[in-house]
C-alpha positions as CSV (number, residue, x, y, z in Angstrom):
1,X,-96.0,63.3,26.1
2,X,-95.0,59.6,26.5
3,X,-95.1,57.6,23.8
4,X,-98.1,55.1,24.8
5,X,-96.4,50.9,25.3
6,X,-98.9,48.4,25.9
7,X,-102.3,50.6,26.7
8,X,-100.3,52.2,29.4
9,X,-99.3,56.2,29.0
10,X,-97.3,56.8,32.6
11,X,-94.7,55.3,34.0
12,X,-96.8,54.0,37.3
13,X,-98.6,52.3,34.6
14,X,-95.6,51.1,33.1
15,X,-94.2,49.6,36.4
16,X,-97.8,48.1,37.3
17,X,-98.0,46.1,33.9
18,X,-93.8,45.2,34.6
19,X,-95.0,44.0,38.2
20,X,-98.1,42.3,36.9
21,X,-96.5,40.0,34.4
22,X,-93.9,39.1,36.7
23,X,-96.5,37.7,39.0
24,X,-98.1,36.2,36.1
25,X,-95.0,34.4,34.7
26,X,-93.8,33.2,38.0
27,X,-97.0,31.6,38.3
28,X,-96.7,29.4,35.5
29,X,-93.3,28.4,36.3
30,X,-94.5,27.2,39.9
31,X,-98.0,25.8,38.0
32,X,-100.2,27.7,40.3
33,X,-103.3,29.8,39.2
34,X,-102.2,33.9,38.2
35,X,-106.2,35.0,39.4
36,X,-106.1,33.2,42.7
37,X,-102.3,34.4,43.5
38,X,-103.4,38.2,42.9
39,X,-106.3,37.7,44.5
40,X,-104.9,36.5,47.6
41,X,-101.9,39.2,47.6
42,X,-105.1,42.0,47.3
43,X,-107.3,40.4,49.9
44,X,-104.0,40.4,51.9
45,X,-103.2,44.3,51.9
46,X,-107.2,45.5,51.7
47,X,-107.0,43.4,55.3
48,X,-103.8,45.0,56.3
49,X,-102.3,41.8,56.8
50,X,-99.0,40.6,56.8
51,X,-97.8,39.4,53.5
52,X,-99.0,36.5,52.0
53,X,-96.7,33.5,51.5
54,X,-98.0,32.8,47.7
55,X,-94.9,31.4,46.6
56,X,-94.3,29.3,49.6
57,X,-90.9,30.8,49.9
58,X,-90.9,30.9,53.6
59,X,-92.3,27.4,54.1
60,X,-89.5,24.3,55.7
């Protein structure tokens, strides 16, 4: 068995949390809010849209 890191026991959980905190740090570096970003990315792929420009990378 896996030694358990940070309440997670699998490595899908393991890459979730990795994935997660990335989001969460990027947000504070670009001083937006960690909630609304997520939420947006979910509401994004639940709607099957396209992905959402949260980071305004593909903005002129």
């Amino acid at each position: 068995m896996r030694k358990i890191c940070y309440g997670t026991s699998s490595d899908r959980g393991e890459k979730f949390r990795s994935r997660i905190l990335s989001v969460v740090e990027t947000c504070k570096k670009r001083k937006l809010s960690p909630i609304t970003v997520i939420s947006t990315i979910i509401a994004g792929v639940v709607g099957k849209c396209d992905y959402p420009d949260v980071f305004g990378l593909t903005s002129a």
